[in-house]
C-alpha positions as CSV (number, residue, x, y, z in Angstrom):
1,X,-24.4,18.4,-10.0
2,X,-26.5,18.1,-6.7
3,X,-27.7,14.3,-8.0
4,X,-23.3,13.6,-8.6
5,X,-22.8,14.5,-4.9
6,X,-25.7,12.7,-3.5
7,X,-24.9,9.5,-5.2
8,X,-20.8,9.7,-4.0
9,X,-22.1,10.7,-0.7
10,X,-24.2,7.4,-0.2
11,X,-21.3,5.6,-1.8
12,X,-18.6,6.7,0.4
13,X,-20.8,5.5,3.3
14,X,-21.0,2.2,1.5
15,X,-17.3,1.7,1.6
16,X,-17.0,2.8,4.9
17,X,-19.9,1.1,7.0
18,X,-20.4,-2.0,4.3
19,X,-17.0,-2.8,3.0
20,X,-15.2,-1.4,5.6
21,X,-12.3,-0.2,3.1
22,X,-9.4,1.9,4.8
23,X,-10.1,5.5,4.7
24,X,-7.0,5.8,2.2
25,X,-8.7,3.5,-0.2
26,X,-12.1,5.6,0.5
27,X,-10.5,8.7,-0.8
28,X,-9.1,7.4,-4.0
29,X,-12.5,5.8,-4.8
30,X,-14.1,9.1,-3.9
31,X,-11.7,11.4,-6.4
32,X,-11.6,8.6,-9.1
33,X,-15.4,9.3,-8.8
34,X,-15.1,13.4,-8.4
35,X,-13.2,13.1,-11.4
36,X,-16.0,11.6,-13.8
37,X,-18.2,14.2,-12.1
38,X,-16.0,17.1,-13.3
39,X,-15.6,16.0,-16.9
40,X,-19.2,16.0,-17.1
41,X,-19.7,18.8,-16.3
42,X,-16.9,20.5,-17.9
43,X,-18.6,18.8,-21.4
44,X,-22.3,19.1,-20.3
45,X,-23.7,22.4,-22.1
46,X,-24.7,25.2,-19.5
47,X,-28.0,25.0,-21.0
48,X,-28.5,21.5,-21.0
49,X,-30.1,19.4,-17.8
50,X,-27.8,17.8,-15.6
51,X,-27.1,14.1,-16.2
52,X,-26.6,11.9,-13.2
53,X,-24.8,9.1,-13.3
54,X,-27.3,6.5,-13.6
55,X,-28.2,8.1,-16.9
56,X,-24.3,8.8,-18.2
57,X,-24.2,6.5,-21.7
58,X,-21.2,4.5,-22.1
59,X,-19.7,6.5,-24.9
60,X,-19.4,9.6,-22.1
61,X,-17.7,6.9,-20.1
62,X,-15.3,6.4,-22.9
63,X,-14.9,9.9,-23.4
64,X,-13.3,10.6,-20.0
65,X,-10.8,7.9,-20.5
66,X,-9.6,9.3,-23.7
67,X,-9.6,12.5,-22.3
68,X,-7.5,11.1,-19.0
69,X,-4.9,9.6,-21.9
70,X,-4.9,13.5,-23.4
71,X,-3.7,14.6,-20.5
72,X,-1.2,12.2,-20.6
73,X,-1.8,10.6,-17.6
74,X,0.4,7.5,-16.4
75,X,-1.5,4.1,-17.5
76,X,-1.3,2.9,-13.9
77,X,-3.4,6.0,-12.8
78,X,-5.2,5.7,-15.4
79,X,-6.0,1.9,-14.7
80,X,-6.7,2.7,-10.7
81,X,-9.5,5.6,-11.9
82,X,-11.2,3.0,-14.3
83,X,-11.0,0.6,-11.2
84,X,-12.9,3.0,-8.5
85,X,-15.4,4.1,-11.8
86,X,-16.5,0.9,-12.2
87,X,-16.4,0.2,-8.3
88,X,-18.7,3.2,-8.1
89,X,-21.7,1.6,-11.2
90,X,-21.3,-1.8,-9.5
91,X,-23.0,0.0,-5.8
92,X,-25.4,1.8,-8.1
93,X,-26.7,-1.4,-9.6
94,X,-26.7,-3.5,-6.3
95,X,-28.7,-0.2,-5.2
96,X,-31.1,-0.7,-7.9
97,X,-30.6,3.1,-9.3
98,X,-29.4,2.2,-13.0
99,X,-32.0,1.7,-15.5
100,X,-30.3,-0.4,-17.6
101,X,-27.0,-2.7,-17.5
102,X,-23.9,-1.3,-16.0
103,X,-22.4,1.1,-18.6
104,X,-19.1,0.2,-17.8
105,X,-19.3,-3.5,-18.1
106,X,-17.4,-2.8,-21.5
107,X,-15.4,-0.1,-20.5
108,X,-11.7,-0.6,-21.6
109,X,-9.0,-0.8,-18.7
110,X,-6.1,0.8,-20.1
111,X,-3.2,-1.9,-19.6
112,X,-1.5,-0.9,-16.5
113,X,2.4,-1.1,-16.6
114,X,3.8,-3.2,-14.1
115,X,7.0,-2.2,-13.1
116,X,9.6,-4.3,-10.6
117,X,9.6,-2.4,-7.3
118,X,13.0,-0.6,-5.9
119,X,14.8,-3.1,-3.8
120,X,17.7,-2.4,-1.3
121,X,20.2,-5.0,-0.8
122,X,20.9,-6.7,2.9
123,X,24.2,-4.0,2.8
124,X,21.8,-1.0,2.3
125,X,19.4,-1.8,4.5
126,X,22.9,-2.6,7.7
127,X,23.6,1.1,6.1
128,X,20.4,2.9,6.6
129,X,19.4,1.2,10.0
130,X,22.8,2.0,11.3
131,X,22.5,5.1,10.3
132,X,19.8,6.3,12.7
133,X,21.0,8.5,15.5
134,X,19.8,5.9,18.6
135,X,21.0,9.2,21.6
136,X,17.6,10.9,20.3
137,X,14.2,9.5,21.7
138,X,12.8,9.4,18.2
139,X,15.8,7.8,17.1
140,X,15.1,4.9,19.0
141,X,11.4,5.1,17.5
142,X,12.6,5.4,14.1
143,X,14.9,2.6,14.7
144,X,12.3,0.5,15.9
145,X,9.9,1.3,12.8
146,X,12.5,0.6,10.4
147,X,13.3,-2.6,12.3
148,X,9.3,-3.7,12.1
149,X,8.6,-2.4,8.7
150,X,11.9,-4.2,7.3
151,X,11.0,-7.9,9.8
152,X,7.9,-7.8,9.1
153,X,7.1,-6.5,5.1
154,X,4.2,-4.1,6.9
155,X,2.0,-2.0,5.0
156,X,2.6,1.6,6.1
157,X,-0.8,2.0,7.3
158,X,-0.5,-1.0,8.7
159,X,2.6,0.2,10.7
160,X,1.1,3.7,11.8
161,X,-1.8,1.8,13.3
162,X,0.0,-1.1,15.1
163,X,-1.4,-1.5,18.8
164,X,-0.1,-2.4,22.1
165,X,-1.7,-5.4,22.4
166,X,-1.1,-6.9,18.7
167,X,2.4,-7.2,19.4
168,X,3.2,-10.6,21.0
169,X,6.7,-10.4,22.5
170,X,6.5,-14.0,23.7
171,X,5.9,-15.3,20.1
172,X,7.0,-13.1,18.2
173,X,4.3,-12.2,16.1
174,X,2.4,-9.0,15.2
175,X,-1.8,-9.7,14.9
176,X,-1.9,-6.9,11.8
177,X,-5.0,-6.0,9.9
178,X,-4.9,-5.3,6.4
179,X,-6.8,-3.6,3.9
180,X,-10.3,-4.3,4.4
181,X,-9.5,-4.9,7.9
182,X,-8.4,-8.6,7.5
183,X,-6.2,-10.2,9.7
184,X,-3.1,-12.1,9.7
185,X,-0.5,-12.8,11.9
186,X,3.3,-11.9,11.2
187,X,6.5,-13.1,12.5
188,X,8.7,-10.2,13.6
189,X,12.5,-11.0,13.8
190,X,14.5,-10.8,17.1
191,X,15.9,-7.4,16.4
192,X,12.5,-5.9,15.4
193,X,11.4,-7.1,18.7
194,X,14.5,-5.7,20.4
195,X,14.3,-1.9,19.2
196,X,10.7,-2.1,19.8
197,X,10.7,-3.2,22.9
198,X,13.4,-0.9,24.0
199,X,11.7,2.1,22.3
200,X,8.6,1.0,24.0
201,X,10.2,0.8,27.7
202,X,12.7,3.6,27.3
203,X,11.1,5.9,25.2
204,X,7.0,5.8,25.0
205,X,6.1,5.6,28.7
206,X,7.5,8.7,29.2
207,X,5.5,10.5,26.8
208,X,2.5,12.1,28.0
209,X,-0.1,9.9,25.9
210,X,-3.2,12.2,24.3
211,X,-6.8,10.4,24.4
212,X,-7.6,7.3,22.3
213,X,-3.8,6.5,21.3
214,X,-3.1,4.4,24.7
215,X,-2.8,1.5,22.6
216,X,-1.0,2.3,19.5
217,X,2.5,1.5,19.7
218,X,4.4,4.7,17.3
219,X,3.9,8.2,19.0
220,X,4.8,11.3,17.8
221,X,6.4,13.9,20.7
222,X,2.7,15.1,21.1
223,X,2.2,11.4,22.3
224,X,-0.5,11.0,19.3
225,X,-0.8,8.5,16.6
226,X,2.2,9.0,14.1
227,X,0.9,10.2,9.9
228,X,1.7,8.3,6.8
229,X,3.6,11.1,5.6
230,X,5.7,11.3,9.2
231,X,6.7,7.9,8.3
232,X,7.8,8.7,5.0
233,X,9.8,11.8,5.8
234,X,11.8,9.3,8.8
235,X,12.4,7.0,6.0
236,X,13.9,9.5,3.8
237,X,16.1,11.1,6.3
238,X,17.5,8.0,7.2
239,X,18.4,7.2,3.7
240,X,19.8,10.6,3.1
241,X,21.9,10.3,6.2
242,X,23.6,6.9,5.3
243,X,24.5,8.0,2.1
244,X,22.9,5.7,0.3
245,X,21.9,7.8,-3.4
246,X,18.1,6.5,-3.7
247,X,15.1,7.2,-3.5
248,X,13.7,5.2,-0.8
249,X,10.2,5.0,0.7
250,X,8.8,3.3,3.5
251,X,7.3,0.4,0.6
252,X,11.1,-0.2,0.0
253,X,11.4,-1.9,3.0
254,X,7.7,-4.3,2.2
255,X,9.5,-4.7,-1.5
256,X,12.7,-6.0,0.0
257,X,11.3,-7.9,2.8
258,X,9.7,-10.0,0.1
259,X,12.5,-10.0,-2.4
260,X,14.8,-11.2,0.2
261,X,12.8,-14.2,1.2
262,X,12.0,-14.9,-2.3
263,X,16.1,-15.1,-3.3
264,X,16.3,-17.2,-0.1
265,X,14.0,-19.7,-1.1
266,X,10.5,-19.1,0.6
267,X,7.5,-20.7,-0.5
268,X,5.6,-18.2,-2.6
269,X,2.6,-19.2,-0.8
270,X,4.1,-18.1,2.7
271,X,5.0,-14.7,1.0
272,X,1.9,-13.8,0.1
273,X,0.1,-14.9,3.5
274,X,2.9,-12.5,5.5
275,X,2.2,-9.7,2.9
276,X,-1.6,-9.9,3.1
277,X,-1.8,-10.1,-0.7
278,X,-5.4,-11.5,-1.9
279,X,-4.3,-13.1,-5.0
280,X,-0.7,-15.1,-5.4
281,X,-0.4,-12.8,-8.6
282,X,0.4,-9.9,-6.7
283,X,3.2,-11.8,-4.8
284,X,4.5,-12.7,-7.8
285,X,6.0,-9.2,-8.6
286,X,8.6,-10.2,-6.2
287,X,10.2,-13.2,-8.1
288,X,12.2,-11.2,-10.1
289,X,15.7,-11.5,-9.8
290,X,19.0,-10.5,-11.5
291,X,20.3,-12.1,-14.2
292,X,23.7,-13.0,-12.4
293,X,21.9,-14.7,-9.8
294,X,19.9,-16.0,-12.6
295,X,22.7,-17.6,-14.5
296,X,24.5,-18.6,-11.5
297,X,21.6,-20.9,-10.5
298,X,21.5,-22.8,-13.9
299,X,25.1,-23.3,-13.1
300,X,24.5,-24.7,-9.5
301,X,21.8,-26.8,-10.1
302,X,21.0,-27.8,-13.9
303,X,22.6,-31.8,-14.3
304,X,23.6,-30.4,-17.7
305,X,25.3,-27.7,-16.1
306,X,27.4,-29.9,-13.4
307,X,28.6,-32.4,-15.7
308,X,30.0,-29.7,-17.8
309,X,27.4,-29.9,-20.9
310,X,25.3,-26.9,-20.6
């Protein structure tokens, strides 16, 4: 499979250098790809030549996606590997390596199941943020993380690689940049700025910084740039420690940041410029709301409803 490892090499680099995708979103696309690779050769004959994957017919294509629905495979995942295959034939054709058309120009996309994100009320989130022991240095940090990702709805790659000098106390706004590496600006709430600030006075300028992490604002004790999966483990503790029965990630906070200005009546449009969402669709996840609050806004605001009709 020496031609299958060339051709993800070179398309690796093209997500890198020409798209300039975050490395997260590079490694997806690069197993979604290693996974084609391995069903072809797991159903390539040992005798038989190897078939790169300019030459793979469509029905092979096909193939791997019902075999990824054998294995019983969520649709979602299912959805995102269909998404980096056919991310992966679009850079072979713009590189003028396929023969023919794109085989997976009609390649089903098995119907991804969207489901309505975990939300934690205004209540749980006083619980969890109060919960965090501030007497510890990486209390304070944690605090202040929890404060930023809550303020803020951040990404948490977004929050790991927060810098120094995108963080405009004056304003109060955060210069963030988002998949692809596009930028927005982001209010960030006076108690966000608060525990940062403090943690950043108090707490990180008397770390002893390691090389190339001067500017970015979390530090682990090491003084280095804190992990995605640090940042989840904070988050759990947290939520553990205040009791509050659910599983909570750091992309509890984004989903409730959202939610919350949503049910208070932000403009749709805002929400998805703060959240960095390319298409309004994607915001629009975030419009649910219970059926109580639901039924109670009928009866608020219908005519019907206040004349005593409805």
């Amino acid at each position: 499979m020496k031609t299958w490892a060339a051709r993800t090499k070179q398309f690796v680099n093209h997500l890198k250098l020409e798209r300039s995708l975050s490395p997260h979103t590079v490694e997806g696309y690069a197993r979604d790809v290693e996974k084609l690779m391995q069903f072809v050769a797991m159903t390539t004959p040992p005798e038989a030549p190897e078939v790169p994957p300019e030459r793979l017919p469509p029905d092979r294509l096909a193939e791997f996606i019902n075999y990824l629905g054998e294995l019983a495979v969520a649709h979602n995942s299912q959805a995102r590997t269909v998404a980096g295959i056919k991310a992966f034939y679009r850079f072979l054709a713009v590189e003028d390596y396929l023969p023919g058309e794109d085989p997976t120009l009609h390649l089903a996309t098995p119907q991804a199941q969207r489901l309505l994100p975990d939300v934690l009320d205004v209540p749980e989130i006083d619980r969890l943020l109060a919960a965090i022991d501030l007497s510890k240095p990486e209390g304070q940090r944690n605090r202040a993380m929890l404060e930023v990702l809550y303020s803020s709805g951040l990404r948490v790659s977004e929050l790991v690689n927060l810098r120094l000098t995108d963080v405009f106390f004056d304003i109060g706004f955060l210069r963030i940049f988002g998949k692809g590496r596009k930028e927005r600006l982001v209010p960030i709430g006076r108690s966000a700025l608060h525990y940062t600030r403090l943690y950043v006075d108090e707490v990180r300028r008397f770390l002893t910084i390691a090389p190339g992490h001067e500017n970015t604002v979390f530090l682990n004790r090491r003084g280095q740039q804190l992990t995605r999966v640090m940042v989840f483990l904070v988050v759990k503790a947290a939520a553990e420690q205040a009791g509050l029965g659910k599983r909570v990630s750091p992309h509890t906070f984004r989903h409730s940041f959202a939610t919350h200005l949503i049910e208070g009546g932000a403009d749709l449009r805002a929400v998805q410029e703060m959240l960095g969402h390319e298409s309004i669709v994607t915001t629009g996840i975030y419009t649910h709301l219970d059926r109580e609050y639901l039924r109670q806004t009928i009866i608020d605001c219908h005519p019907r409803a206040r004349i005593g009709v409805l």
